[in-house]
C-alpha positions as CSV (number, residue, x, y, z in Angstrom):
1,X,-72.3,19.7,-107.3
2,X,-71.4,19.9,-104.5
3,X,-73.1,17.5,-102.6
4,X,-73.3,18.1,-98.7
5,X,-75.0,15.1,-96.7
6,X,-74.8,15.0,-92.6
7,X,-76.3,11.8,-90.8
8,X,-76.7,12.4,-87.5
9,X,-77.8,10.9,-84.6
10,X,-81.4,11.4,-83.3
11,X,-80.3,13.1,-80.3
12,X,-78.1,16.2,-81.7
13,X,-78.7,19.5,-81.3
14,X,-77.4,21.0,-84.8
15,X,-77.9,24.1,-86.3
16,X,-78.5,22.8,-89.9
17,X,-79.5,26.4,-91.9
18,X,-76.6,27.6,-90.0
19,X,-74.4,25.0,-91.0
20,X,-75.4,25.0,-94.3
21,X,-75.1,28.4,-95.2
22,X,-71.6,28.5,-93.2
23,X,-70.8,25.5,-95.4
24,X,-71.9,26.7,-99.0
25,X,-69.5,30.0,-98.1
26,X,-66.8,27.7,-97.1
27,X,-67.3,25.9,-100.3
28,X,-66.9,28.8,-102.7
29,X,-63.9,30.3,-101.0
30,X,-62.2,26.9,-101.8
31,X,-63.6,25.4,-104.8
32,X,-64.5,26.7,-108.2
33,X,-68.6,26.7,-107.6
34,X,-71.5,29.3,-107.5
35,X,-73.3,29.1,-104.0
36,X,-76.6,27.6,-105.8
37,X,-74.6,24.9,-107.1
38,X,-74.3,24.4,-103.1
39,X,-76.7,21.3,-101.8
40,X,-76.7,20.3,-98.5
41,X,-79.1,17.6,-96.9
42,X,-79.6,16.2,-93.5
43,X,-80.7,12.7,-92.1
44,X,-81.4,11.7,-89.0
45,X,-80.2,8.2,-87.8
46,X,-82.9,6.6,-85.3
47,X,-80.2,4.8,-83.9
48,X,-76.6,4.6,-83.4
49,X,-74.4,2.0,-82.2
50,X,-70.4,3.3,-81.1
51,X,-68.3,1.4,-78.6
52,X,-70.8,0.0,-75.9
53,X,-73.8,1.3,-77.0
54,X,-73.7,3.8,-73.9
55,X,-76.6,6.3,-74.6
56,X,-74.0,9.2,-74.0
57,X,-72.8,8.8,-77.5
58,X,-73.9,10.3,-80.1
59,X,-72.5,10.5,-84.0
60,X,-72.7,12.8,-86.6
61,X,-70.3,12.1,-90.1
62,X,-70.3,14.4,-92.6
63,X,-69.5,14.2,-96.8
64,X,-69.2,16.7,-99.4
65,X,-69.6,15.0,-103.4
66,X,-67.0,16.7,-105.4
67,X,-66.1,16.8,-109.0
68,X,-62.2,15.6,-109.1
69,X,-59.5,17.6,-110.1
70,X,-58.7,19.1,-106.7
71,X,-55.8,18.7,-104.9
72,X,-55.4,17.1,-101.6
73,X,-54.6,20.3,-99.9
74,X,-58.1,21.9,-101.0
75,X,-59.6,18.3,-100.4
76,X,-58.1,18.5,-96.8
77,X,-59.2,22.1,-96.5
78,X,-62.6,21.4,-97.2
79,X,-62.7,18.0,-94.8
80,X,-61.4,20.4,-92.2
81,X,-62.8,23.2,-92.4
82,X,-66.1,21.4,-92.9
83,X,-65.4,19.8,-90.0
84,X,-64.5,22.4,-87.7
85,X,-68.1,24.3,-89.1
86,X,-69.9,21.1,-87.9
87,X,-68.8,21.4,-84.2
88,X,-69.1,24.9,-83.9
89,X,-72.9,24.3,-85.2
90,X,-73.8,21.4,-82.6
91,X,-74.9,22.2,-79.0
92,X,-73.6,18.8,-77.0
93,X,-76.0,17.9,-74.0
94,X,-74.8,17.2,-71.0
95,X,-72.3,14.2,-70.5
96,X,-73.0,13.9,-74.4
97,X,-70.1,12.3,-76.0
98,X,-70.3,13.4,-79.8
99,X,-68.4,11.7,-82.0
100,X,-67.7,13.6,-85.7
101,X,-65.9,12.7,-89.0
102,X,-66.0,14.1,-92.1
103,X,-64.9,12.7,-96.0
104,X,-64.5,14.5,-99.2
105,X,-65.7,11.8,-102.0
106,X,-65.0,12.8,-106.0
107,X,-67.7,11.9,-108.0
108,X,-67.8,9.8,-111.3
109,X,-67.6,12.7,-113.9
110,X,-68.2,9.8,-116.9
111,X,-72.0,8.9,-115.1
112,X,-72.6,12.4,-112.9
113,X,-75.4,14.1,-114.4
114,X,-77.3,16.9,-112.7
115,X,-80.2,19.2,-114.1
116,X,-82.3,21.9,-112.6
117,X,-86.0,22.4,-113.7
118,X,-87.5,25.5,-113.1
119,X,-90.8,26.7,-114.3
120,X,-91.5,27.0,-117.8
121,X,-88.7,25.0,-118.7
């Protein structure tokens, strides 16, 4: 925890290192986490279908997994900020219409389990 996953369209032109390490520092400025507890995946959507299916559009939503507890001022923080990382990291081509949202989701902490295994463990 925390969980980072962005779905994006086939067609954008994100940064995601960038992003991700912008992110994970966002992160620990607003939430109680170390930056390895920081995970931040990426999945590419084949295809997309917004409005008319004009081939300008293109989507990219963001979500970030978070243990409750936080209030929905650092919840809104994060969706933001998170948000405003996301378009600073994408390169729109032209008479690309991108289309962006971002959601802050608290996970279960009665089923959430996590582990690392390292070597020799």
């Amino acid at each position: 925890m925390p969980q980072i996953t962005v779905d994006h369209s086939a067609d954008v032109l994100l940064d995601r290192r960038d992003f991700a390490l912008a992110g994970h520092a966002l992160v620990t400025q607003l939430i109680d986490c170390t930056l390895e507890e920081c995970k931040t995946r990426f999945r590419t959507v084949d295809e997309t279908c917004i409005g008319d299916a004009a081939p300008e559009h293109a989507l990219v939503v963001g979500e970030i997994r978070i243990l409750p507890g936080r209030s929905e001022e650092v919840r809104t923080a994060l969706s933001e900020g998170l948000l405003a990382l996301l378009a600073d990291h994408i390169t729109p081509k032209p008479r690309q219409r991108l289309h962006l949202a971002w959601d802050v989701v608290e996970l279960d902490p009665a089923t959430y389990r996590r582990v690392v295994v390292a070597e020799g463990t």
